[in-house]
C-alpha atoms as a printed R data frame, in Angstrom:
    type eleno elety resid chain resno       x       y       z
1   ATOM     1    CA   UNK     A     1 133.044 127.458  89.040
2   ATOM     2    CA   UNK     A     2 133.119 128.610  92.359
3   ATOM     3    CA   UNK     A     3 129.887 127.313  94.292
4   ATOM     4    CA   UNK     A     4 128.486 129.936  97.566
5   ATOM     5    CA   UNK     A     5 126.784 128.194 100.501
6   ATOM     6    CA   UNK     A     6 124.195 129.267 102.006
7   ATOM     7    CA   UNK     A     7 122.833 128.901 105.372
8   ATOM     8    CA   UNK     A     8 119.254 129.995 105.244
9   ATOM     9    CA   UNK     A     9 117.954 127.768 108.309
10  ATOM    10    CA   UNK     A    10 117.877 131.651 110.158
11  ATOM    11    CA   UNK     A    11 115.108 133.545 109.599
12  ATOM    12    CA   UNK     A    12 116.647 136.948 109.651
13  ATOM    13    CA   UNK     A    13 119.070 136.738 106.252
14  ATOM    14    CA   UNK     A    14 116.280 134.052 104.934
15  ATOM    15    CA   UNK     A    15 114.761 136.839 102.372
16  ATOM    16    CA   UNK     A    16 117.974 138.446 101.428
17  ATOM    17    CA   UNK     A    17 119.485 134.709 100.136
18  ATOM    18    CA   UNK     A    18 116.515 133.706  98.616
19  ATOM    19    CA   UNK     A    19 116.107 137.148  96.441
20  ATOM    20    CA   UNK     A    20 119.635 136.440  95.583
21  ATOM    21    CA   UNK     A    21 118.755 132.808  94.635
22  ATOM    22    CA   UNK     A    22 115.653 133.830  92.816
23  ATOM    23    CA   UNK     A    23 117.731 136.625  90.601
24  ATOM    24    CA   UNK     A    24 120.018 133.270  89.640
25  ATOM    25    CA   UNK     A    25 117.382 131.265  88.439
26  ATOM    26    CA   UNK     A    26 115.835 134.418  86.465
27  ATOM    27    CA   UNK     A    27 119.237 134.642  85.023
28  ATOM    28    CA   UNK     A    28 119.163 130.987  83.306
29  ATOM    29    CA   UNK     A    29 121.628 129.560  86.297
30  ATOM    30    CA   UNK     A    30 120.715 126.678  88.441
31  ATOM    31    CA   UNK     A    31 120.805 126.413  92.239
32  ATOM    32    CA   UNK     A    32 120.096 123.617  94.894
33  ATOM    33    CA   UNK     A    33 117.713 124.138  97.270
34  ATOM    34    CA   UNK     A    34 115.900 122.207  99.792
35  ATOM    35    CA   UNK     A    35 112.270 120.596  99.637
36  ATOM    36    CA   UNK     A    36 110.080 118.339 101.852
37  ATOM    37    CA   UNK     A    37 111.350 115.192 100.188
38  ATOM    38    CA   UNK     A    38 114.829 115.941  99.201
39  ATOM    39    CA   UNK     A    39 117.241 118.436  97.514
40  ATOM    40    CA   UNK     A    40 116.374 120.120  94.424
41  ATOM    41    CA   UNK     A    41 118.420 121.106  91.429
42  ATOM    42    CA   UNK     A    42 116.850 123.681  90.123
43  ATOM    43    CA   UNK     A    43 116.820 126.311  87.196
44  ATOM    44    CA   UNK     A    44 114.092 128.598  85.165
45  ATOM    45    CA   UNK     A    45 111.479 126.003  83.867
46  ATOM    46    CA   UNK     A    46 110.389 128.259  80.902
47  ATOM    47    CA   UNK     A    47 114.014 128.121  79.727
48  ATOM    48    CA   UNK     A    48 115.137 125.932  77.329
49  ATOM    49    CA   UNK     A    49 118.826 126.258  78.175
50  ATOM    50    CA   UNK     A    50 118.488 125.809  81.754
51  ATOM    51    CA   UNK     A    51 117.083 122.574  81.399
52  ATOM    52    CA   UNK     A    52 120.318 122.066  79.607
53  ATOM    53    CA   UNK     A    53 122.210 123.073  82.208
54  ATOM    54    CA   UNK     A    54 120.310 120.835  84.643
55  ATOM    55    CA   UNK     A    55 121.017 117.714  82.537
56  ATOM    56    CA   UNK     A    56 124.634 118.873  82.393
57  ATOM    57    CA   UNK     A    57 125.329 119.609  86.039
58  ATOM    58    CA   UNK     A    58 123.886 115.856  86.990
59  ATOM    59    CA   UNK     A    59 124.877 113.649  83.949
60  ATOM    60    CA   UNK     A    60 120.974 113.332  83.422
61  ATOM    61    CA   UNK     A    61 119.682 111.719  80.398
62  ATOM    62    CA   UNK     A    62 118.125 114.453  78.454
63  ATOM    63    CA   UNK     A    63 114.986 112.423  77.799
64  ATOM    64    CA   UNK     A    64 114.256 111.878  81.785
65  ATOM    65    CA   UNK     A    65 111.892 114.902  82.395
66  ATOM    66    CA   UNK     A    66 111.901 117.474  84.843
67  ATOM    67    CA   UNK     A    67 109.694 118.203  87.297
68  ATOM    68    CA   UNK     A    68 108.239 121.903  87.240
69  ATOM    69    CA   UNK     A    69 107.673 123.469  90.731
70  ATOM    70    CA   UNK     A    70 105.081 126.054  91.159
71  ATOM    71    CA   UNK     A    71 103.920 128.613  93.805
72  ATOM    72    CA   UNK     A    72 100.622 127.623  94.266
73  ATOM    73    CA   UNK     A    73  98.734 124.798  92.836
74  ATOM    74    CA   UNK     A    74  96.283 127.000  90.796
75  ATOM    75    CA   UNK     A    75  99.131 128.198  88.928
76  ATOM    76    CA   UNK     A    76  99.851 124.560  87.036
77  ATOM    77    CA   UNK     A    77  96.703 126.396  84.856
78  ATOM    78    CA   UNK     A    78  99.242 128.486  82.772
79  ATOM    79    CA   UNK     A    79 101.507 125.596  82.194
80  ATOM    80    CA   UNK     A    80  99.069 122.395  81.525
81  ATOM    81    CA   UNK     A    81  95.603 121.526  80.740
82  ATOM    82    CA   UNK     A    82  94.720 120.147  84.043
83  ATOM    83    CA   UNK     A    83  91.440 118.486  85.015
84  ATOM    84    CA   UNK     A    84  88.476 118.364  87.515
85  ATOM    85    CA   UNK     A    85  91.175 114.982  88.230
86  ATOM    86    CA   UNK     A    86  94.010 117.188  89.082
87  ATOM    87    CA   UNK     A    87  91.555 119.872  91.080
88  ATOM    88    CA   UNK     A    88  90.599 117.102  93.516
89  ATOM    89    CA   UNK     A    89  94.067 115.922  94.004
90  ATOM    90    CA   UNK     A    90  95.492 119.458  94.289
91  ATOM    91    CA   UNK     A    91  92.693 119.952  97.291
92  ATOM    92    CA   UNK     A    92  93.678 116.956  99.278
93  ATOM    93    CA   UNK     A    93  97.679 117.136  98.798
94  ATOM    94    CA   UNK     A    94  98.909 120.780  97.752
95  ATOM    95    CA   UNK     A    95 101.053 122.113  98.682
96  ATOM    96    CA   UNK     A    96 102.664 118.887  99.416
97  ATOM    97    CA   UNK     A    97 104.963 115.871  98.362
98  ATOM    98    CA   UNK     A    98 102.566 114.886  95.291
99  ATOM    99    CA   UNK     A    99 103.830 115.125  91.526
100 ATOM   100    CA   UNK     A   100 100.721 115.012  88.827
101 ATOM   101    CA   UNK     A   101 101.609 114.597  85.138
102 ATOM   102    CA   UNK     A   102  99.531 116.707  82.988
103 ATOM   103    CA   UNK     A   103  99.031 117.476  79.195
104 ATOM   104    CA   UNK     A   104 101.413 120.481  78.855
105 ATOM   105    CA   UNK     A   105 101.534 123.711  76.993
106 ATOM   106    CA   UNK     A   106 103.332 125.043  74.475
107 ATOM   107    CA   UNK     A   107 104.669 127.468  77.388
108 ATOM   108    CA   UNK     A   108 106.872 124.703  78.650
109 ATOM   109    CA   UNK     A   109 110.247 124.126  76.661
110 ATOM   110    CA   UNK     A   110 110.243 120.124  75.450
111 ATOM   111    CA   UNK     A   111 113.733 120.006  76.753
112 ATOM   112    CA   UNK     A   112 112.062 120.118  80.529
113 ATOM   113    CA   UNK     A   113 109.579 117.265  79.392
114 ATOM   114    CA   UNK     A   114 112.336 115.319  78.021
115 ATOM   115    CA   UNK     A   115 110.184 115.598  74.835
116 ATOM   116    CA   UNK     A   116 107.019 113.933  76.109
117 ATOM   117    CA   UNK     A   117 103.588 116.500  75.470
118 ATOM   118    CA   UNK     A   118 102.829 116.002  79.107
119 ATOM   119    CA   UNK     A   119 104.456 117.901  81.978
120 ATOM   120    CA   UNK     A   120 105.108 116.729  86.009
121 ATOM   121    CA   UNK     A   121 103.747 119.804  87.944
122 ATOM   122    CA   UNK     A   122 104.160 119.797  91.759
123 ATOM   123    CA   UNK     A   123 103.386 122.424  94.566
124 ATOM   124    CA   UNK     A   124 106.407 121.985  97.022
125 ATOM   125    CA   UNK     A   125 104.990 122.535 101.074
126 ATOM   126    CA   UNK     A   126 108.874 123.554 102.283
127 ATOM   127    CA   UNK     A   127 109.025 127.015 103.041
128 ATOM   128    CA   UNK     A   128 111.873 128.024 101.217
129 ATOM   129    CA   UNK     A   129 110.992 126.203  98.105
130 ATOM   130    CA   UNK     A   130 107.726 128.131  98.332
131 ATOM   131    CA   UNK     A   131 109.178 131.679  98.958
132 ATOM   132    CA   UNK     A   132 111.724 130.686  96.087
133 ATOM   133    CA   UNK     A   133 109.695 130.265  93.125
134 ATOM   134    CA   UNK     A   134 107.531 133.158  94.100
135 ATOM   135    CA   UNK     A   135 110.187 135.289  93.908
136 ATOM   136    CA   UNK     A   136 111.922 134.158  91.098
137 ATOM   137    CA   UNK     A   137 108.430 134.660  89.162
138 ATOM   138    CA   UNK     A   138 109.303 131.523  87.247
139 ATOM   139    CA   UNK     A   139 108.232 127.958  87.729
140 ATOM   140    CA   UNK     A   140 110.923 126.180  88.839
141 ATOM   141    CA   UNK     A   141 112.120 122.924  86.954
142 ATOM   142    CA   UNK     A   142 114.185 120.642  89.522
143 ATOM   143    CA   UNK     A   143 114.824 116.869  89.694
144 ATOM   144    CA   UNK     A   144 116.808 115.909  92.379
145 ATOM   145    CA   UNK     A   145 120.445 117.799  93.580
146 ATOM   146    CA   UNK     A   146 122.742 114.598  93.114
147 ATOM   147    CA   UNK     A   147 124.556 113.075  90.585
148 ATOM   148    CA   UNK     A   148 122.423 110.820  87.945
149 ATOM   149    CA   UNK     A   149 122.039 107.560  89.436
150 ATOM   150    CA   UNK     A   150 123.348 108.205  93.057
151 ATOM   151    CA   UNK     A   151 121.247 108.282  96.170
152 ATOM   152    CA   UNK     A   152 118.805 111.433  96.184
153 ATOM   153    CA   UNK     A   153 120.065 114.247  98.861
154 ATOM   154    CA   UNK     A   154 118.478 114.748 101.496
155 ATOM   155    CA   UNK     A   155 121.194 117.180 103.366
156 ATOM   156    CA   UNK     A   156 123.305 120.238 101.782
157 ATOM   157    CA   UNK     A   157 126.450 118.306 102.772
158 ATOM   158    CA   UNK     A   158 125.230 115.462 100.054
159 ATOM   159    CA   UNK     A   159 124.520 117.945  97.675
160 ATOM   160    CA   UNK     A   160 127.898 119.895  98.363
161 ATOM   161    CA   UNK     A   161 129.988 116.113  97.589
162 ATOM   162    CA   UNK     A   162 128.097 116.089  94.020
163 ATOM   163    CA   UNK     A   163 127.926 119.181  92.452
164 ATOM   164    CA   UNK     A   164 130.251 121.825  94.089
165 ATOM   165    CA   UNK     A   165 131.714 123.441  91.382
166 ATOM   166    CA   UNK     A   166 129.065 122.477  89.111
167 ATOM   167    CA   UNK     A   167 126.250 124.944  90.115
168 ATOM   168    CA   UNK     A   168 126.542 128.725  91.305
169 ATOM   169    CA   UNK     A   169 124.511 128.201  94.870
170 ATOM   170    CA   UNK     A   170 123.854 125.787  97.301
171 ATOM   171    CA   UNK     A   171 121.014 126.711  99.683
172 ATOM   172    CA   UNK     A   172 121.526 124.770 102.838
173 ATOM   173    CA   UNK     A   173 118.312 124.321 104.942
174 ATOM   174    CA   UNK     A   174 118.991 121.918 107.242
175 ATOM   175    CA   UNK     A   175 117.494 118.210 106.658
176 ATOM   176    CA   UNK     A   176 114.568 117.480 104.745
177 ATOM   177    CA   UNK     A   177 111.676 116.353 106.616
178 ATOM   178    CA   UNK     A   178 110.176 113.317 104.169
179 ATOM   179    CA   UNK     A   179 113.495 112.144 102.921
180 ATOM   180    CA   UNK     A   180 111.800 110.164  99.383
181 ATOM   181    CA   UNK     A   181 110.978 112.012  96.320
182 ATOM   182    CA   UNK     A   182 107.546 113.103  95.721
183 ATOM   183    CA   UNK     A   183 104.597 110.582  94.728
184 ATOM   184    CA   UNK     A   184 103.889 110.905  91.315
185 ATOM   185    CA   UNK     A   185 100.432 110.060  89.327
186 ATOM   186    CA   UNK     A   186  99.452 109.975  86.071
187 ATOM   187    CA   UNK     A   187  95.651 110.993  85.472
188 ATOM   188    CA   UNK     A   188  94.519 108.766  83.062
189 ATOM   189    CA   UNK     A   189  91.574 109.325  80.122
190 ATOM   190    CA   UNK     A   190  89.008 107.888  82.274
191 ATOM   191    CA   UNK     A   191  89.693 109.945  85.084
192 ATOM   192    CA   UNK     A   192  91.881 107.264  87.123
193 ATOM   193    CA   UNK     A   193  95.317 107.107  88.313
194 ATOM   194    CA   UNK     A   194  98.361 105.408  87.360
195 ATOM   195    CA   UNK     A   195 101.123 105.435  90.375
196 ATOM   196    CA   UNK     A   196 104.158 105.729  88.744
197 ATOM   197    CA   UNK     A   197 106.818 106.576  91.569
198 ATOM   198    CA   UNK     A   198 105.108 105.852  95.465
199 ATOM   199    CA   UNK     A   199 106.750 108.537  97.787
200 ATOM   200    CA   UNK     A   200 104.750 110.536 100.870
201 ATOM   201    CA   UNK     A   201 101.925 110.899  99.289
202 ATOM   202    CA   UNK     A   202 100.598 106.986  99.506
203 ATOM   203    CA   UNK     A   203  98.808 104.268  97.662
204 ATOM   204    CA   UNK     A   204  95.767 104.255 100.256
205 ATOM   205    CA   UNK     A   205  95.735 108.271 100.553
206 ATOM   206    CA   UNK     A   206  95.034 108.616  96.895
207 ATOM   207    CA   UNK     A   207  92.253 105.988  96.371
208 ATOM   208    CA   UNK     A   208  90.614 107.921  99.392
209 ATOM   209    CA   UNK     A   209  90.282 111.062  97.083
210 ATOM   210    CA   UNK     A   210  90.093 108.949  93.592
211 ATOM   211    CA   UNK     A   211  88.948 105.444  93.939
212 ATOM   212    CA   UNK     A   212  90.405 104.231  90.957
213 ATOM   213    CA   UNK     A   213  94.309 103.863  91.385
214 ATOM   214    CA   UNK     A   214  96.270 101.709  89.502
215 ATOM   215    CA   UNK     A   215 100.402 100.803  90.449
216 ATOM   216    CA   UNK     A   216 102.498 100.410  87.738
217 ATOM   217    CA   UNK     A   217 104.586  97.200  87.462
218 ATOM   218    CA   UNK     A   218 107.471  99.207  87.180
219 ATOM   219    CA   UNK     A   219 107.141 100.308  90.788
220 ATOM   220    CA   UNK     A   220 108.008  97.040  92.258
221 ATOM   221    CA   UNK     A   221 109.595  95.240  89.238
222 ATOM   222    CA   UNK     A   222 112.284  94.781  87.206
223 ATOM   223    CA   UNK     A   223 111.505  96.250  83.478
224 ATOM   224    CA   UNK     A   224 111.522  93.095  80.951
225 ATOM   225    CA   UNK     A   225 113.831  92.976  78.217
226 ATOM   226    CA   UNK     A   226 112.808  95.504  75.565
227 ATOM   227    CA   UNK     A   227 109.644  96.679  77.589
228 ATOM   228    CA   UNK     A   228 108.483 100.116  76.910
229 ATOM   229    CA   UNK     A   229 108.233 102.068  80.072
230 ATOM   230    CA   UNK     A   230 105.296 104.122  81.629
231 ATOM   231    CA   UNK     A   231 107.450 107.139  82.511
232 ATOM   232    CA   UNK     A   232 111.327 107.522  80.684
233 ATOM   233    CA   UNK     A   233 112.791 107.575  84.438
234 ATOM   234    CA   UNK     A   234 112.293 104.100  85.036
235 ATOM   235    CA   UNK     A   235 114.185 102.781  82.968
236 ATOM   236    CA   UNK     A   236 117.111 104.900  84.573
237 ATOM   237    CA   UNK     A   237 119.680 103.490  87.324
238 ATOM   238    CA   UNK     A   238 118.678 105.242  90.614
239 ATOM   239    CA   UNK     A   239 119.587 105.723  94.039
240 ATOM   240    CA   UNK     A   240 122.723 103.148  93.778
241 ATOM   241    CA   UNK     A   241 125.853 103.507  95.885
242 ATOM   242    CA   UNK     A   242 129.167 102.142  94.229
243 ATOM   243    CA   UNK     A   243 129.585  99.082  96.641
244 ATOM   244    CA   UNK     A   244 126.619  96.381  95.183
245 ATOM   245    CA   UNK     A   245 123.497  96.663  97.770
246 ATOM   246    CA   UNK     A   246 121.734  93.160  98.602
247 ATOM   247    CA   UNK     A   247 118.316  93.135 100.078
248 ATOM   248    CA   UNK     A   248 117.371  90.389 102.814
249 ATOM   249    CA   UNK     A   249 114.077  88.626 102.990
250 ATOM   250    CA   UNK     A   250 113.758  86.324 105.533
251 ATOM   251    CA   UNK     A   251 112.403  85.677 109.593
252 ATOM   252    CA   UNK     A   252 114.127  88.307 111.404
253 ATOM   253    CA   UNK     A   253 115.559  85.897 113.281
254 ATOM   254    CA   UNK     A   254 116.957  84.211 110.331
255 ATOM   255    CA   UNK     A   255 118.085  87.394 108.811
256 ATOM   256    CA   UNK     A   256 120.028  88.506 112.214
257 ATOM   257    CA   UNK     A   257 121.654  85.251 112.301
258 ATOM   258    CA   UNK     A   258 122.729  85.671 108.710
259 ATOM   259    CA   UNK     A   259 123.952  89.557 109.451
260 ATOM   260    CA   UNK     A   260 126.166  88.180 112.597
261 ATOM   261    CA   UNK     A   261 127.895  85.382 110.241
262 ATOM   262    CA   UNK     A   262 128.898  87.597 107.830
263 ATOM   263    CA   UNK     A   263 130.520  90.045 109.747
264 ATOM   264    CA   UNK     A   264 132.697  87.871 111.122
265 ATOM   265    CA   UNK     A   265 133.649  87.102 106.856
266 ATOM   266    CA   UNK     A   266 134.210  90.823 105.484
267 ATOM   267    CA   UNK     A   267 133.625  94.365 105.655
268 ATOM   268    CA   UNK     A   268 130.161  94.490 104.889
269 ATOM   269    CA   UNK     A   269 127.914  97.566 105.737
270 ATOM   270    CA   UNK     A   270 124.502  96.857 107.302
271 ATOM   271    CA   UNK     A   271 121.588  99.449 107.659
272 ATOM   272    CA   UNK     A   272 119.656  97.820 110.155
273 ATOM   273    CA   UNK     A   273 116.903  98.573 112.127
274 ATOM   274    CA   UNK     A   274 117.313  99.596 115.986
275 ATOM   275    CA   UNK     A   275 115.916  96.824 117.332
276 ATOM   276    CA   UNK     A   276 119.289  94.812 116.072
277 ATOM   277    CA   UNK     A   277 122.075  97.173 117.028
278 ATOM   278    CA   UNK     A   278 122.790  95.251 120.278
279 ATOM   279    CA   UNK     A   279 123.409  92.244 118.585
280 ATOM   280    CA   UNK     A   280 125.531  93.087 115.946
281 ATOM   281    CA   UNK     A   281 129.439  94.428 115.695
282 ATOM   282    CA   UNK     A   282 129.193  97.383 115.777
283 ATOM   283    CA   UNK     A   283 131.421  98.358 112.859
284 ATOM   284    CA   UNK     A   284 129.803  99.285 110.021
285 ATOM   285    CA   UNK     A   285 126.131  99.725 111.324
286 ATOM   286    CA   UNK     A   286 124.459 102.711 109.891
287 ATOM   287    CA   UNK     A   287 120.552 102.373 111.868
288 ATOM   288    CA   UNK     A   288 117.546 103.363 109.265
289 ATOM   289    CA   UNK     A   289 115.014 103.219 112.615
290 ATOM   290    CA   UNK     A   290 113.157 101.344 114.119
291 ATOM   291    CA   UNK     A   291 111.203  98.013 112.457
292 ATOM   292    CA   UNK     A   292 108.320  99.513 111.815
293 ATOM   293    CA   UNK     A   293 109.395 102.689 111.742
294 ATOM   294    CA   UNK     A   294 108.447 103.439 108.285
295 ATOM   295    CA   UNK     A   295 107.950 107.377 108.365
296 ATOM   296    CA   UNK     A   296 111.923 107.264 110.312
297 ATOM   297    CA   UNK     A   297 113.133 104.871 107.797
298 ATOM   298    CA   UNK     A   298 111.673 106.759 104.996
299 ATOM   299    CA   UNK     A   299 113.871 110.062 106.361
300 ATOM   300    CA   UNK     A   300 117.416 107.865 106.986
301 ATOM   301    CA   UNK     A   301 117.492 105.551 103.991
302 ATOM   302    CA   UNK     A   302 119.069 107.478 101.511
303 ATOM   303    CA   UNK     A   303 121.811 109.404 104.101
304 ATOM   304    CA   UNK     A   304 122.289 105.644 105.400
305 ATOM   305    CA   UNK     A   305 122.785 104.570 102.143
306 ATOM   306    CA   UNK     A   306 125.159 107.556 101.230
307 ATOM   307    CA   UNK     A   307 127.390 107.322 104.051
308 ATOM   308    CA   UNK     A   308 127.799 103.294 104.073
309 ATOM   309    CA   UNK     A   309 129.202 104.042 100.044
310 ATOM   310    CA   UNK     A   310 131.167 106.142 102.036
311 ATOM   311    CA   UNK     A   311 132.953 103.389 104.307
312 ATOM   312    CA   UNK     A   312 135.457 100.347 103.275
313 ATOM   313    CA   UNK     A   313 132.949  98.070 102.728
314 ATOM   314    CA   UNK     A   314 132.836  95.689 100.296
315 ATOM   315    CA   UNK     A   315 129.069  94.872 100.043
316 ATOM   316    CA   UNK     A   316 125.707  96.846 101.909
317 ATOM   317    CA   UNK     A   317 123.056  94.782 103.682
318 ATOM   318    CA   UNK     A   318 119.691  95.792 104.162
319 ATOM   319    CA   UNK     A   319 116.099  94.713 104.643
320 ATOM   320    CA   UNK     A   320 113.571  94.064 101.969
321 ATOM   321    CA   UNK     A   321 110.689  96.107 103.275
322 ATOM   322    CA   UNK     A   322 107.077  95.899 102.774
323 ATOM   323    CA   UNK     A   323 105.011  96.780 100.229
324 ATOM   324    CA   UNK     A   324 101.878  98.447 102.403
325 ATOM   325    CA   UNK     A   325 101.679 102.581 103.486
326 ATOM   326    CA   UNK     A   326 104.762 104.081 103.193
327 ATOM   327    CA   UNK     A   327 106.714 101.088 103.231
328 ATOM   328    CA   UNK     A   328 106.166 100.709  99.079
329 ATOM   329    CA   UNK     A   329 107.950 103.511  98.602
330 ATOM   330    CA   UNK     A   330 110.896 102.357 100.374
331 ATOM   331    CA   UNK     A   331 110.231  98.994  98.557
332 ATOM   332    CA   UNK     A   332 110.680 100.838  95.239
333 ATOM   333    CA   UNK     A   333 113.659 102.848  96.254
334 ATOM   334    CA   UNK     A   334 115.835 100.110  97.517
335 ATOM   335    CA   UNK     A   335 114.822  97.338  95.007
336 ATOM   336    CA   UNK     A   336 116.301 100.188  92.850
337 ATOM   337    CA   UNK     A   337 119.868 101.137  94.715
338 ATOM   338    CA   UNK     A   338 119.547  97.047  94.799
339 ATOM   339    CA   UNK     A   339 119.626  96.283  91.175
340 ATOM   340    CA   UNK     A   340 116.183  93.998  92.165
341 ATOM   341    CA   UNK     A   341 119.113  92.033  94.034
342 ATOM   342    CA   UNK     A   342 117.533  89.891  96.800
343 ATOM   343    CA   UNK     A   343 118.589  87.331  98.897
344 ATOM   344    CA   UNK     A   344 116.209  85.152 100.215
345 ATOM   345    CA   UNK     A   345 117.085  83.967 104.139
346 ATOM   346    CA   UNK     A   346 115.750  80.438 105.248
């Protein structure tokens, strides 16, 4: 299959593409296109064979659901029972980088829900996203535009290196501005929230608009043997390059130290913050921003982590980062690519 690219980062040929793109998706096809927090793969989410297709072009277990992307946040009423819950969230973060799982409708194929009765709905703020499922009439079922198990994309090259000649169009517009996948909640019977993925949307910005927010364990640890999972995606291998990924936890002092030695032992690929690029080799430094830099680090990490797979090294280094604001869901990202691999640094 011959894959077109795109450019829609113009405004002049931006309507033209995206009819084009929208008269895909209405035509069962799939196409990647860009959202707030990353890439999209996406195809008509009322179609039970373009969910296949989706699961085909990434090598996605057909029981890890889809997300469905809608126009405008009222419009999750023709596709799930949603809740006084979901009306309160939808006011403070719609359109925006928030995924809610909902009871669904029969509307909604079971092959998008990977089976489950409940659907992920979310309102996507990016422009073209927007303009793109309004056009295409449709709500839009997308995870992300990568292979299964590789690092999200967050550019249309990264999306080009993993499924050119998989999918009919690439929509290339430019970098995406969050650089994590969306938050996603679960509202629960009593009206309270389970946080099943962090992401933009944070921890401390929910319980402002519901008080009650729970984190699941999964978030920030590794699944016990035989454990049953909140949500069939985390159980999944995510965001991991080929070359094993080792986070550091340590002084920063102590960690630096530890960097400097073992450059001077093998090729070993570092994303480090700014702050440390003046004492290290530079070989094989890819920068994530500065220290506390979260919202910069956020953007970087999974383009860092894409183009150190991309070097001769032998092993990545990074820092374990914090579990507060944003920083959890960078936490929960790289304890993933990680394998919950982490070296402590005394």
């Amino acid at each position: 299959m011959n894959t077109e690219i795109i450019s829609i980062t113009d405004k002049n040929p931006q309507e033209s593409a995206l009819a084009r793109a929208a008269r895909i998706i209405q035509s069962g096809e799939l196409i990647a296109f860009p959202t707030e927090t990353v890439y999209g793969l996406g195809g008509n989410g009322l179609d039970a064979e373009a969910a296949h297709k989706i699961y085909a072009a990434k090598g996605r277990p057909s029981d890890n659901p889809l997300i469905l992307h809608i126009a405008f946040p009222t419009d999750a009423e023709k596709y799930a029972e949603v809740s006084p819950v979901y009306t309160l969230l939808a006011k403070a973060f719609m359109p925006g980088p928030l995924t809610v799982i909902l009871p669904k409708k029969a509307i909604v194929p079971r092959s998008v829900t990977g089976g489950l009765d409940t659907v992920a709905i979310r309102c996507p703020s990016h422009p073209v996203a927007h303009r793109l499922i309004e056009l295409a009439g449709v709500p839009i079922a997308a995870p992300s535009a990568n292979l299964s198990g590789k690092p999200s994309p967050t550019e249309a090259s990264h999306v080009i290196r993993d499924l050119s000649g998989r999918i009919p169009m690439i929509l290339d517009g430019g970098s995406c501005e969050i650089g994590l996948e969306s938050t996603i909640v679960k509202i629960e019977a009593d009206g309270s929230l389970t946080l099943l993925r962090p992401g933009g949307i944070t921890y401390d910005a929910l319980c402002m608009v519901v008080p009650k927010v729970k984190v699941a364990d999964a978030v920030t640890k590794q699944l016990a043997e035989n454990e049953r999972p909140l949500s069939p995606g985390m159980k999944y291998r995510h965001y991991a390059p080929t070359a094993p990924v080792v986070l550091l936890d340590g002084a920063p002092e102590k960690v630096l130290s530890f960097l400097q030695d073992e450059q001077k032992k093998r090729a070993c690929a570092i994303l480090c913050y700014m702050e440390e690029l003046d004492f290290l080799t530079p070989r094989l430094l890819f920068p994530v921003g500065g220290r506390n830099d979260l919202k910069a680090q956020a953007q970087s990490l999974f383009r860092c982590l894409r183009e150190a797979d991309l070097s001769e090294a032998e092993i990545i280094y990074a820092h374990l980062p914090v579990q507060t604001g944003m920083g959890l869901a960078l936490y929960n990202r790289m304890i993933r690519a990680a394998a919950h691999t982490v070296q402590q640094i005394s």
